[in-house]
GUKE-886804 format. One record per residue (C-alpha): residue in three letters; z, y, x; residue number from 1. Coordinates in steps of 0.1 Angstrom, whole numbers, plus 5000, padded with zeros to 4 digits. Layout:
BEGIN
<r 'Ala', <Z, Y, X>, NUM>;
...
END
This chain:
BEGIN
<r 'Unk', <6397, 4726, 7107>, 1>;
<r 'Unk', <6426, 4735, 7091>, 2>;
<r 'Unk', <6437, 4725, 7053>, 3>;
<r 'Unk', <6473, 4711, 7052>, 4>;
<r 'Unk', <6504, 4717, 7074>, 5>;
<r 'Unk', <6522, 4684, 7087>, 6>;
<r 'Unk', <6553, 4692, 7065>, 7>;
<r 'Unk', <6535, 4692, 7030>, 8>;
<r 'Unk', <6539, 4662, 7008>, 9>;
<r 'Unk', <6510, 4639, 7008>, 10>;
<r 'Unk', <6481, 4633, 6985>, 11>;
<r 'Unk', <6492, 4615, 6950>, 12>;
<r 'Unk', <6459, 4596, 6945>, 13>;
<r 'Unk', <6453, 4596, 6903>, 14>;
<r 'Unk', <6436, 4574, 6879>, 15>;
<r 'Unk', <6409, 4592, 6863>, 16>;
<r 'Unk', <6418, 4579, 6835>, 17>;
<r 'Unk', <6448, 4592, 6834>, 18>;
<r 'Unk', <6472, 4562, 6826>, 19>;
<r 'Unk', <6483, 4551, 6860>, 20>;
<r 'Unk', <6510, 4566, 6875>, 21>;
<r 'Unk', <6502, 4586, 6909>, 22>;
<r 'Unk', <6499, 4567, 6938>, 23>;
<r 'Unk', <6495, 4565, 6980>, 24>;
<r 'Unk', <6460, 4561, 6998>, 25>;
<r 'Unk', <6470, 4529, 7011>, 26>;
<r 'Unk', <6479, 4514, 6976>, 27>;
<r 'Unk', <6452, 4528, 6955>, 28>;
<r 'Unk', <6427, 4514, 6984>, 29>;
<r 'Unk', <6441, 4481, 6980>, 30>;
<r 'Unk', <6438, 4481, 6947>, 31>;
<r 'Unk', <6407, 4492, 6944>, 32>;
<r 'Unk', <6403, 4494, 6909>, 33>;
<r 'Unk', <6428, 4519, 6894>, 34>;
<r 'Unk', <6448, 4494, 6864>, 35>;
<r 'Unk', <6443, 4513, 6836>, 36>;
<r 'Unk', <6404, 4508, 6847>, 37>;
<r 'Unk', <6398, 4540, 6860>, 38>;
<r 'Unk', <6388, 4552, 6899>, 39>;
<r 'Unk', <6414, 4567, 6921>, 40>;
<r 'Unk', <6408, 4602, 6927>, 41>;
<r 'Unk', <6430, 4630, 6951>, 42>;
<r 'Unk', <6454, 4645, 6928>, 43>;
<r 'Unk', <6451, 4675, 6948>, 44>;
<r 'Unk', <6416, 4689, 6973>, 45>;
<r 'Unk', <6427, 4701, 6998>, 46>;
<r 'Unk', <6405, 4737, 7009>, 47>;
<r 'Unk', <6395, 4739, 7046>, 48>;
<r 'Unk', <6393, 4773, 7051>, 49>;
<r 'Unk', <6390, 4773, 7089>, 50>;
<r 'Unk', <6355, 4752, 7090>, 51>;
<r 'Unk', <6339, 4775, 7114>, 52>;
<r 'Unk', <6361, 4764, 7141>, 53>;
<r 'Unk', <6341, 4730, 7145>, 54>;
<r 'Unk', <6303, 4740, 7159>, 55>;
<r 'Unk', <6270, 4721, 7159>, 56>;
<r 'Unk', <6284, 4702, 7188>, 57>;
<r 'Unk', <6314, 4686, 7174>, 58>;
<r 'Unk', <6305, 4648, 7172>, 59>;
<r 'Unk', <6300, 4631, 7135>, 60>;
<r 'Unk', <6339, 4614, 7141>, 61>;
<r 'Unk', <6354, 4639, 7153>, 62>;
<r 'Unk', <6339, 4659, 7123>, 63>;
<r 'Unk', <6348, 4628, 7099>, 64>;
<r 'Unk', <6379, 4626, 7112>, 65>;
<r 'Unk', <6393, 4666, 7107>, 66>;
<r 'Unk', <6380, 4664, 7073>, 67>;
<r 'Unk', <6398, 4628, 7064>, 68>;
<r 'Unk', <6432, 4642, 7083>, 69>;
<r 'Unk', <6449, 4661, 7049>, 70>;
<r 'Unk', <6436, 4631, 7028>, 71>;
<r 'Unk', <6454, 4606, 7049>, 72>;
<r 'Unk', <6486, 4631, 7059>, 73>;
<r 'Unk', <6518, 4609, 7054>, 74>;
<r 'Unk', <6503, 4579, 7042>, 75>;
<r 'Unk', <6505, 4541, 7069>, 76>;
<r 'Unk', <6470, 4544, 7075>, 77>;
<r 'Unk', <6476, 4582, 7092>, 78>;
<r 'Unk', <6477, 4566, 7126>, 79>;
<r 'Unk', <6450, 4544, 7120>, 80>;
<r 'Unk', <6424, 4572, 7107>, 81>;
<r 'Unk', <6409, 4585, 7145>, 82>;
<r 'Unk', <6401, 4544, 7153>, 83>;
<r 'Unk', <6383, 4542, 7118>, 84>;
<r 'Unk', <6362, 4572, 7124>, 85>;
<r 'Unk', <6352, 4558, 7154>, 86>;
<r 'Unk', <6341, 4524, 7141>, 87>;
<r 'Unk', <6323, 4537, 7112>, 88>;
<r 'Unk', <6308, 4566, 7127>, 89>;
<r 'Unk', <6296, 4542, 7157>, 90>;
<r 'Unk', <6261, 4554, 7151>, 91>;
<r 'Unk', <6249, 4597, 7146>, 92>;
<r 'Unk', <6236, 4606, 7116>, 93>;
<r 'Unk', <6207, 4632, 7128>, 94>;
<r 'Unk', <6196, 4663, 7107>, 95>;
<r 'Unk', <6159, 4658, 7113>, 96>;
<r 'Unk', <6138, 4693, 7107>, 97>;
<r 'Unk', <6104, 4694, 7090>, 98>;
<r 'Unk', <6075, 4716, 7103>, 99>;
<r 'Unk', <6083, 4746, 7073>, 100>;
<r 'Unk', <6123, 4749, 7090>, 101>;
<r 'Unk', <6138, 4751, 7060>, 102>;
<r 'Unk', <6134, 4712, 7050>, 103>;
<r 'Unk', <6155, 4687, 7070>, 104>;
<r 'Unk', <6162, 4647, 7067>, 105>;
<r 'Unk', <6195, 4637, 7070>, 106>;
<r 'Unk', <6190, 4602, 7080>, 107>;
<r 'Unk', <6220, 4578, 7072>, 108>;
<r 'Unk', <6200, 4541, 7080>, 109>;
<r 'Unk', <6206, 4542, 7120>, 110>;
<r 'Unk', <6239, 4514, 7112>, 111>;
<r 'Unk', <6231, 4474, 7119>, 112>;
<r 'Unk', <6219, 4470, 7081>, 113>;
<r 'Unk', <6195, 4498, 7081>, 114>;
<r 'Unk', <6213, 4517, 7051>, 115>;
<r 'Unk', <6238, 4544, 7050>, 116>;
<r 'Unk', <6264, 4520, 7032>, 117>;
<r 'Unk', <6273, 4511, 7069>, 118>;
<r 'Unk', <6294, 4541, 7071>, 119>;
<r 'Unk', <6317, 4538, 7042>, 120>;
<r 'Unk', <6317, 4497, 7046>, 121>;
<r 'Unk', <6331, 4498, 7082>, 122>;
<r 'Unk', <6357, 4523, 7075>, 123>;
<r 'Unk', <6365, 4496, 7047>, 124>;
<r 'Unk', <6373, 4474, 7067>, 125>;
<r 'Unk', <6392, 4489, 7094>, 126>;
<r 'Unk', <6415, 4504, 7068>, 127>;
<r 'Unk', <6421, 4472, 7059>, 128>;
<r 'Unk', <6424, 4453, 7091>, 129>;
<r 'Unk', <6451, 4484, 7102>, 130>;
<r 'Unk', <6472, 4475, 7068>, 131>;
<r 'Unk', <6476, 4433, 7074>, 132>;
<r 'Unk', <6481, 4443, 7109>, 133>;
<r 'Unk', <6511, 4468, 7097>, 134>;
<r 'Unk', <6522, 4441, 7071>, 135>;
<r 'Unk', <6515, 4464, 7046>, 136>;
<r 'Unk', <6488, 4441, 7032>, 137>;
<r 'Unk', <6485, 4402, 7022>, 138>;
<r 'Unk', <6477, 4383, 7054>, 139>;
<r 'Unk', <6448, 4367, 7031>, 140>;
<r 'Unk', <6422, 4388, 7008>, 141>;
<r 'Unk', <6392, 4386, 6993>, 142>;
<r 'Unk', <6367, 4413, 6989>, 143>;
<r 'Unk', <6345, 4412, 6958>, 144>;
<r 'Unk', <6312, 4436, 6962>, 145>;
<r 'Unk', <6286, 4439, 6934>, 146>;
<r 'Unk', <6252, 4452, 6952>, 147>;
<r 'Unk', <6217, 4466, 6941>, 148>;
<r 'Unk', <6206, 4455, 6971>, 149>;
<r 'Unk', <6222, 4478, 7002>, 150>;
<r 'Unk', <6260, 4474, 6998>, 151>;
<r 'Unk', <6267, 4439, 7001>, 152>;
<r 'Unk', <6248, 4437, 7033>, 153>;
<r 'Unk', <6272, 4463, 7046>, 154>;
<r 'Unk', <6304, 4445, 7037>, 155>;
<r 'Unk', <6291, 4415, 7046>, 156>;
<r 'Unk', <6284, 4428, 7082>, 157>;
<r 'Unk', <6316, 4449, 7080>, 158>;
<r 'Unk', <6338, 4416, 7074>, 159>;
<r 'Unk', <6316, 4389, 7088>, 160>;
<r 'Unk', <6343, 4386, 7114>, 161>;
<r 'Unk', <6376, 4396, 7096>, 162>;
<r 'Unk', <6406, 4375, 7102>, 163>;
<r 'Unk', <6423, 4364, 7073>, 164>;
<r 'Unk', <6391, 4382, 7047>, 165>;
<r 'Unk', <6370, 4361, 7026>, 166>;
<r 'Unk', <6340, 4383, 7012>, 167>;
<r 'Unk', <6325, 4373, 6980>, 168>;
<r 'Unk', <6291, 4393, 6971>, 169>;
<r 'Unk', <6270, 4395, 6940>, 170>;
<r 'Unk', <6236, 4405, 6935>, 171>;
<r 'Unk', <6210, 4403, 6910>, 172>;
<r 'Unk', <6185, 4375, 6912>, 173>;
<r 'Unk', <6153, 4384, 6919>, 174>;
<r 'Unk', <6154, 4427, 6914>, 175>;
<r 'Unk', <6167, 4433, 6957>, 176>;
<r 'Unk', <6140, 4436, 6980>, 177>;
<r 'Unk', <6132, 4401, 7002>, 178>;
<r 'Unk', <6142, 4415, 7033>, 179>;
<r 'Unk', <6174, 4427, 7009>, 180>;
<r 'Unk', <6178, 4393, 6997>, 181>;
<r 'Unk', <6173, 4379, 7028>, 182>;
<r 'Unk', <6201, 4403, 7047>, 183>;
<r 'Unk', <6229, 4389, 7016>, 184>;
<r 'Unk', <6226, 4355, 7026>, 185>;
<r 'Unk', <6223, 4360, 7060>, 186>;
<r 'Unk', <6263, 4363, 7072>, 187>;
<r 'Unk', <6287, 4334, 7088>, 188>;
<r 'Unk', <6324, 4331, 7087>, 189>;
<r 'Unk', <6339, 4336, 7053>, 190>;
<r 'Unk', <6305, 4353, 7037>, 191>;
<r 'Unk', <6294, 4340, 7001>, 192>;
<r 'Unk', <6263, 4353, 6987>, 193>;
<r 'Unk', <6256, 4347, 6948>, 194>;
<r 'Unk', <6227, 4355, 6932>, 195>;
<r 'Unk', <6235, 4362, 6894>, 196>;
<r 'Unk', <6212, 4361, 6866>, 197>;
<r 'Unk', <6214, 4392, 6853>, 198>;
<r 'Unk', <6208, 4430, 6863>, 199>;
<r 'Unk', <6233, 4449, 6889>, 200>;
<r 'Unk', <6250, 4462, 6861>, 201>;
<r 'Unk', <6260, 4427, 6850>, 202>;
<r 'Unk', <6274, 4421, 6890>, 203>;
<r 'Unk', <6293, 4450, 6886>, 204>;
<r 'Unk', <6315, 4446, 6849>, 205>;
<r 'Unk', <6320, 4410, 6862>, 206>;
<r 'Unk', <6343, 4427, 6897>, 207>;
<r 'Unk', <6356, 4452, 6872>, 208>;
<r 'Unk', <6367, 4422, 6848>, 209>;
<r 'Unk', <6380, 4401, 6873>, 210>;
<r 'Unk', <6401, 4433, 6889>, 211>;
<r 'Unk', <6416, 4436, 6852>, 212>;
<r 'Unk', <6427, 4402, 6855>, 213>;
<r 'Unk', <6466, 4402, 6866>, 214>;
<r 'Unk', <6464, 4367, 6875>, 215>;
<r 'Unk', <6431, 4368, 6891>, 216>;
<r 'Unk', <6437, 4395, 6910>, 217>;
<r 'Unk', <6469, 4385, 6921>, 218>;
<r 'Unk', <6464, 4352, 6930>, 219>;
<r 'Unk', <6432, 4359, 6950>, 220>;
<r 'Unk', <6443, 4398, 6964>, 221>;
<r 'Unk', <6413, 4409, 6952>, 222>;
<r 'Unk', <6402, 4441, 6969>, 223>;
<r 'Unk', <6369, 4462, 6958>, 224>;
<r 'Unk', <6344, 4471, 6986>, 225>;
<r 'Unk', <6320, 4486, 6959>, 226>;
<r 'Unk', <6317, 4528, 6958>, 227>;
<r 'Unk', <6348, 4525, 6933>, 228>;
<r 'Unk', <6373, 4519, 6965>, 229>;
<r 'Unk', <6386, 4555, 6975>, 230>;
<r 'Unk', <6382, 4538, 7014>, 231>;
<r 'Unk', <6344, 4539, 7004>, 232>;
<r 'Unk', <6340, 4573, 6990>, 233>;
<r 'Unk', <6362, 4595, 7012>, 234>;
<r 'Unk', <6345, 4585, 7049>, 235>;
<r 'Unk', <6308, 4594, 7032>, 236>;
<r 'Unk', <6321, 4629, 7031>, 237>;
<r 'Unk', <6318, 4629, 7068>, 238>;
<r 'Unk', <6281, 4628, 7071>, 239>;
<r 'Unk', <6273, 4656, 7050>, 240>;
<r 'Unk', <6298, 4678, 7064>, 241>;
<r 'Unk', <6285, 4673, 7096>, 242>;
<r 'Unk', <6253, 4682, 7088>, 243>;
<r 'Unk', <6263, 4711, 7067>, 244>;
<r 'Unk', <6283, 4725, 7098>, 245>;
<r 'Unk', <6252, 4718, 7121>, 246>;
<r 'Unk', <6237, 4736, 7097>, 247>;
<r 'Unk', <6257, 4767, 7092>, 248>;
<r 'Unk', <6265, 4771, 7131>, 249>;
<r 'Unk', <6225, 4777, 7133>, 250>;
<r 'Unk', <6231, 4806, 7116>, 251>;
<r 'Unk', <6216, 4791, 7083>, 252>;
<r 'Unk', <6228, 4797, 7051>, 253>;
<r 'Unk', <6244, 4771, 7028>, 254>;
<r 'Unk', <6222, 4736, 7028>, 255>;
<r 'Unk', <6218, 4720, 7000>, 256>;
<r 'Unk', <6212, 4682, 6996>, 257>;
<r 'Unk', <6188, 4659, 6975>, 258>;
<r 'Unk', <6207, 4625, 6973>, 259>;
<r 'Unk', <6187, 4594, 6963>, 260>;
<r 'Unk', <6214, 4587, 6934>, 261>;
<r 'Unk', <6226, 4549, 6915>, 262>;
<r 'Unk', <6260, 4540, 6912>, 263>;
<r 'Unk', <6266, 4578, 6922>, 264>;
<r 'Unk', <6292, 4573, 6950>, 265>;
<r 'Unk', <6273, 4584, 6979>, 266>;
<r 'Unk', <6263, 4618, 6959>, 267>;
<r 'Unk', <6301, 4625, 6946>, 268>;
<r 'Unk', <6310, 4620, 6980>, 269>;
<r 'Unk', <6286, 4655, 6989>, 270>;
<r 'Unk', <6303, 4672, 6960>, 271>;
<r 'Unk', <6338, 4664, 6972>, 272>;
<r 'Unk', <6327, 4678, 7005>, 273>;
<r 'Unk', <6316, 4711, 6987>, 274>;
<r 'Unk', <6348, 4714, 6972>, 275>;
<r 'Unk', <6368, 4711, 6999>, 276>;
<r 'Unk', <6352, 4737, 7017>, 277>;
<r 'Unk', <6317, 4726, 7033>, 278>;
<r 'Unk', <6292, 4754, 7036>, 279>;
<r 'Unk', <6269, 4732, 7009>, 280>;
<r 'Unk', <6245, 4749, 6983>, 281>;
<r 'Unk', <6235, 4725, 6956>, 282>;
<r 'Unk', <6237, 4692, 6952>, 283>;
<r 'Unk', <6210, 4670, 6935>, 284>;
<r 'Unk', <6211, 4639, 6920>, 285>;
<r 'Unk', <6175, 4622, 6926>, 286>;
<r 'Unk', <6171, 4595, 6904>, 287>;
<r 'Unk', <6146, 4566, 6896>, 288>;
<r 'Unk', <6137, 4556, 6858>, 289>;
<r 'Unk', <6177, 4554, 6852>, 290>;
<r 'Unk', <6183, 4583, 6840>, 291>;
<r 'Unk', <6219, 4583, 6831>, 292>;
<r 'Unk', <6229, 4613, 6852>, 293>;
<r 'Unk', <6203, 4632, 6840>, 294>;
<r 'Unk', <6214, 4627, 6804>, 295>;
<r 'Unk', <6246, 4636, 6813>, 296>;
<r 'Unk', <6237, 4666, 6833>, 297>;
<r 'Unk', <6215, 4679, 6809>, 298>;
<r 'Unk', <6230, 4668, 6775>, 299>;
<r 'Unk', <6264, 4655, 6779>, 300>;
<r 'Unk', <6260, 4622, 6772>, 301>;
<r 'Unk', <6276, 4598, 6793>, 302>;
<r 'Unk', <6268, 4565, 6773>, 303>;
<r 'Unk', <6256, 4535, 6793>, 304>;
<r 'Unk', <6218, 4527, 6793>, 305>;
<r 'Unk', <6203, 4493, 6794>, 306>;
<r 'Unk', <6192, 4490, 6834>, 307>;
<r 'Unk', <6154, 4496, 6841>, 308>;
<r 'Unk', <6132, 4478, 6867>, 309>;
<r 'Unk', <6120, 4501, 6893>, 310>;
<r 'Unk', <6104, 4505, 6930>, 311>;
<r 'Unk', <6137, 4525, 6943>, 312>;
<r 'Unk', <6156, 4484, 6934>, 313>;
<r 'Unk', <6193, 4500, 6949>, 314>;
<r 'Unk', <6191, 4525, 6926>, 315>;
<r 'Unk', <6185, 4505, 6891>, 316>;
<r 'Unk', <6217, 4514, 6876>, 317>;
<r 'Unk', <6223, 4520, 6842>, 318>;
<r 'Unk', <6261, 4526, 6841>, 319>;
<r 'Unk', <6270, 4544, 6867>, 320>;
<r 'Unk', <6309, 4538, 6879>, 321>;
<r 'Unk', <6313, 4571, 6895>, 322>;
<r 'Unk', <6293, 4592, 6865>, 323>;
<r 'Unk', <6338, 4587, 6858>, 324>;
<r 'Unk', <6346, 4607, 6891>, 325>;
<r 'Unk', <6318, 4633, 6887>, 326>;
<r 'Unk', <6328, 4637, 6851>, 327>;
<r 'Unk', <6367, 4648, 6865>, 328>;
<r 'Unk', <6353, 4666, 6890>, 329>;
<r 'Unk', <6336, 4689, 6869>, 330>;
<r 'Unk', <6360, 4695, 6842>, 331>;
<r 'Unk', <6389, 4702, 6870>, 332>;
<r 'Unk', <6362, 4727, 6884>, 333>;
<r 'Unk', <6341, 4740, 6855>, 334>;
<r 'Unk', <6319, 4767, 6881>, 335>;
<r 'Unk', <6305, 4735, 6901>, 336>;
<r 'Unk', <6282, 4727, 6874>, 337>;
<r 'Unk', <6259, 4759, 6881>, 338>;
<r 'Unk', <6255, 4739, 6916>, 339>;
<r 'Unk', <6248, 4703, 6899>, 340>;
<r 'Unk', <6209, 4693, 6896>, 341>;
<r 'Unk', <6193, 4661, 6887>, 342>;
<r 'Unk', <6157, 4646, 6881>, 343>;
<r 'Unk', <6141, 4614, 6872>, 344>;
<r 'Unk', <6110, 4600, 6897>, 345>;
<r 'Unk', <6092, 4575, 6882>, 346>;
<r 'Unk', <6076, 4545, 6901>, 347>;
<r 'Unk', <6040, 4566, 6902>, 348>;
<r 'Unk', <6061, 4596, 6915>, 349>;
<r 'Unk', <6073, 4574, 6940>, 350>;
<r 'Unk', <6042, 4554, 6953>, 351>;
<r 'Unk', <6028, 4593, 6953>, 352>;
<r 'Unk', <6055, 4608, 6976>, 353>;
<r 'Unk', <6053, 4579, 7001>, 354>;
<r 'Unk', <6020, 4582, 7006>, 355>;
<r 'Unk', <6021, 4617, 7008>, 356>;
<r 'Unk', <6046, 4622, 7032>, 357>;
<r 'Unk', <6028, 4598, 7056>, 358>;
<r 'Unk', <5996, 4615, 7050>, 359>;
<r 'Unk', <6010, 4654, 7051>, 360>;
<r 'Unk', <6043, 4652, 7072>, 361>;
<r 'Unk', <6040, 4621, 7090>, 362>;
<r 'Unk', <6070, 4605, 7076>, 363>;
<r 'Unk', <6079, 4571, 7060>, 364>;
<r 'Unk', <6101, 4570, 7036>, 365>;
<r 'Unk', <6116, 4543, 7020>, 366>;
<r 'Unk', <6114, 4543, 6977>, 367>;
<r 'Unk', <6148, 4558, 6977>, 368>;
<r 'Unk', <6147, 4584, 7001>, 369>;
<r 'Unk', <6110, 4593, 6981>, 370>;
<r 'Unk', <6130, 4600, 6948>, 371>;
<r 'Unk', <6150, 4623, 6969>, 372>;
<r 'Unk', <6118, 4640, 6988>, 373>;
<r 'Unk', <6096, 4640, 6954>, 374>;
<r 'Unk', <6127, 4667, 6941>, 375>;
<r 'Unk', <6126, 4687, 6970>, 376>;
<r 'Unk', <6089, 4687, 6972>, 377>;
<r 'Unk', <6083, 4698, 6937>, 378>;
<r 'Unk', <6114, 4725, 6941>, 379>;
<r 'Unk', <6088, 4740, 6974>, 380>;
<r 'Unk', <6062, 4743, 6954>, 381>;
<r 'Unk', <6078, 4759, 6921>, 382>;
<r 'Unk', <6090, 4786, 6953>, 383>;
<r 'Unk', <6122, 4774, 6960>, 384>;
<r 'Unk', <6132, 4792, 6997>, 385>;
<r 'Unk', <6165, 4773, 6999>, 386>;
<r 'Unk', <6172, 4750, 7031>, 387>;
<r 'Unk', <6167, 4716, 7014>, 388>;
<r 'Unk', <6181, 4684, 7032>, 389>;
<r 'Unk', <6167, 4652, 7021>, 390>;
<r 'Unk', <6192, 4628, 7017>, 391>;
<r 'Unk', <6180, 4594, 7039>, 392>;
<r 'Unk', <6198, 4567, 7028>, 393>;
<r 'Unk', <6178, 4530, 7039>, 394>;
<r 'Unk', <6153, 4521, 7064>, 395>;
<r 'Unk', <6119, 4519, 7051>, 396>;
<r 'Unk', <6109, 4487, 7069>, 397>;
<r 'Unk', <6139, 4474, 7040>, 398>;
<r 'Unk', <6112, 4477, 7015>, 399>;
<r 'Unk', <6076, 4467, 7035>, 400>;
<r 'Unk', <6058, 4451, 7003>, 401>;
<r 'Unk', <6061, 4485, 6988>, 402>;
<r 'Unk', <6059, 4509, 7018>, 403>;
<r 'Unk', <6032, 4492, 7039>, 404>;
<r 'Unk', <6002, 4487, 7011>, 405>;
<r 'Unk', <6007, 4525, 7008>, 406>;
<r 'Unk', <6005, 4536, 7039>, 407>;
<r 'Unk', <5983, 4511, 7053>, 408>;
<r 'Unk', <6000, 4498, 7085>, 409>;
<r 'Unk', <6030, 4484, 7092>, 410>;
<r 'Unk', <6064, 4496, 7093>, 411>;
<r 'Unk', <6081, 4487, 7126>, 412>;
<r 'Unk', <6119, 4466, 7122>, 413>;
<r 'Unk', <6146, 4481, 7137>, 414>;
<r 'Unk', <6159, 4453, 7164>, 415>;
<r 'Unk', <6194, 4447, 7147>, 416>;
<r 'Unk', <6176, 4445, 7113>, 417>;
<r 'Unk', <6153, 4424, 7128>, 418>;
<r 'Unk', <6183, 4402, 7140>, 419>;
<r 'Unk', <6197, 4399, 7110>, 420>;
<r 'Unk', <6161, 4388, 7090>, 421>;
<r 'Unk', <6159, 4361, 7119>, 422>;
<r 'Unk', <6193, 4343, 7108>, 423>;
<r 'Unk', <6186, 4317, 7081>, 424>;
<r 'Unk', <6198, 4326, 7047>, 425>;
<r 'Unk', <6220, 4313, 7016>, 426>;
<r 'Unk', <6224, 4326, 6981>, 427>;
<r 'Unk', <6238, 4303, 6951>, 428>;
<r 'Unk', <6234, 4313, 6917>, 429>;
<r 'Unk', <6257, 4321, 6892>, 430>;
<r 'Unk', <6263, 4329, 6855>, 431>;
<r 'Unk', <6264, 4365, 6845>, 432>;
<r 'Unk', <6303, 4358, 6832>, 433>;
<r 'Unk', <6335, 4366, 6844>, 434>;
<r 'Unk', <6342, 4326, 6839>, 435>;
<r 'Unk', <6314, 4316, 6866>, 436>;
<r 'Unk', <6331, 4342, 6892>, 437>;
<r 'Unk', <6363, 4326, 6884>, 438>;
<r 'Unk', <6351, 4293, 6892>, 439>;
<r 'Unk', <6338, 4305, 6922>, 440>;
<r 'Unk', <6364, 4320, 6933>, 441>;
<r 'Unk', <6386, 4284, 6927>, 442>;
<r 'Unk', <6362, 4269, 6947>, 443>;
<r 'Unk', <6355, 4288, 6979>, 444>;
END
């Protein structure tokens, strides 16, 4: 896979905002948080033009790791980039075909916390353990995670172990599933979990407040492990162009994928992959009752919305972060919106699809990867011919009190999952203020 000779200048990384000055990978992944308040972004994609020479038997690292090469050319954490692959990609991510062989499940929750977060989280934290190992970051840090539900399980298994790392994560109190809950306070070492009265979107402005605190930041070396981090989004580019190449070696034309969608990071990852290159068709954003994508999609309004409740809890996002990215994106390359689609599922729509794709198809999906089937499903039977994958992102046994009544049996724990539920668990509560995330991180 070709894309960028050795000799051309690296990759400025850019604030999409636009009032940061230009900056390396390494930085901008330390930082996390652009300081103007905007989300790094490549100055420059970089067009693979020589895909085809990887084939449907090219392993998901390998894969990851071609793709990452031009985004990591010149930068400390070149070296580094064939070790991260491997630890993130520890685990396949299989293209599962349906009976009709034109629908396919990519399924992402195969990683030790059952969710596709375990990708992006491990290649985290290798990047980060290769930079204090080069000196090129603080011997100490703390990483700050806001999470609906799936993320800061991730991180916290990601870092659980980290030399010199604190992790710090923040969920909502009482809107993550049990066995969610349960997985957040579940971690050792240098793990805090903090349950904050308030929704997700309340987690998350408090890490982006306390990243737009000098001192704060400074004095703590805060680092982001949310979607926002650059060391997040670029590694989830991996999966889909794997399976887009499996795809396309087949002989099949260009898949498309339906991505269960919240903070919007995993799905901008699938469209950075289709600009770069990736044999992808469309991409669609499958949302729950939070339908800020939608909006934007369909009416151009990009204003935050008061978070809603729902079954699909990792997805309850009224503000999207990366709606920022996807907003860039599209007005650097005005024809990619003809490729953007993006639906609502409410909670009846959801209890509907799980049931019917145990009933019909034999599957069980969890009530994130049903937003993402109900799309597809509906598309089939409007006559859509297109090669559909739906985009898997968490475990179903994550969410039994929801799954199991509908399909009336239970849903069998993956071991390590199973592990991790038998640990006792710790959560503290906390203030929905940047002033009771201060104190706590005085404290711990």
């Amino acid at each position: 896979m070709k894309g960028r000779a050795a000799n051309d200048p690296p990759i400025a990384y850019e604030s999409t905002r636009g009032r940061t000055p230009p900056t390396a990978l390494h930085q901008a992944i330390l930082a996390g948080l652009a300081p103007d308040g905007g989300l790094y972004l490549p100055g420059t994609l970089p067009r693979f033009d020589a895909w085809r020479d990887l084939d449907a038997t090219t392993t998901l690292d390998a894969v990851a790791c071609a793709l990452l090469q031009p985004f990591f050319l010149g930068d400390p954490l070149a070296t580094h980039l064939r070790a991260a692959c491997a630890a993130a990609y520890a685990e396949d991510a299989p293209l599962v075909p349906h009976a009709d062989g034109r629908t396919f499940e990519l399924e992402l929750f195969h990683g030790p916390t059952a969710a596709f977060k375990d990708y992006g989280a491990r290649f985290l934290a290798a990047n980060l353990r290769a930079l204090r190992d080069d000196e090129e970051a603080p011997g100490s840090s703390t990483v700050l995670v806001a999470t609906s539900g799936d993320t800061g399980a991730a991180v916290g298994s990601a870092f659980e172990h980290a030399p010199g790392t604190r992790t710090i994560i923040l969920h909502p109190d009482g809107l993550v599933s049990p066995r969610q809950a349960h997985q957040l306070g579940s971690f050792g070492g240098a793990v805090s979990s903090w349950r904050v009265q308030g929704t997700f979107d309340d987690c998350q402005r408090m890490v982006k407040e306390a990243f737009a605190d000098t001192e704060l930041r400074v004095s703590h070396a805060l680092t982001s492990a949310n979607s926002i981090s650059l060391a997040r989004l670029l590694p989830q580019m991996g999966y889909y162009a794997a399976a887009a190449l499996r795809h396309a070696g087949a002989g099949g034309a260009p898949l498309s994928f339906a991505v269960p969608t919240g903070n919007l990071g995993n799905a901008v990852a699938c469209v950075v992959a289709k600009l770069v290159g990736m044999p992808i068709g469309k991409v669609l954003f499958a949302g729950n009752a939070n339908r800020a994508v939608l909006d934007w999609l369909m009416q151009d309004d990009a204003s935050p919305r008061a978070t809603i409740a729902t079954l699909a809890n990792a997805m309850d996002v009224g503000a999207p972060s990366n709606l920022e990215r996807l907003r860039v994106l599209v007005a650097s390359h005005p024809t990619l919106r003809a490729d953007l689609e993006a639906c609502s599922v409410d909670d009846e729509a959801i209890r509907a699809t799980i049931v019917r794709g145990w009933r019909e198809l034999g599957r069980v999906w969890c009530p994130h990867t049903a937003c993402a089937a109900h799309a597809v499903l509906e598309r089939r039977a409007r006559g859509d011919q297109r090669p559909w994958a739906i985009v898997a992102t968490a475990h179903p046994a994550k969410f039994e009190t929801i799954v199991e009544p509908l399909i009336d049996r239970a849903v069998p724990v993956p071991p390590r999952l199973a592990a991790m539920l038998a640990r006792p668990s710790r959560s503290r509560p906390m203030a929905p203020h940047l002033a009771a995330l201060r104190a706590a991180l005085e404290a711990d």
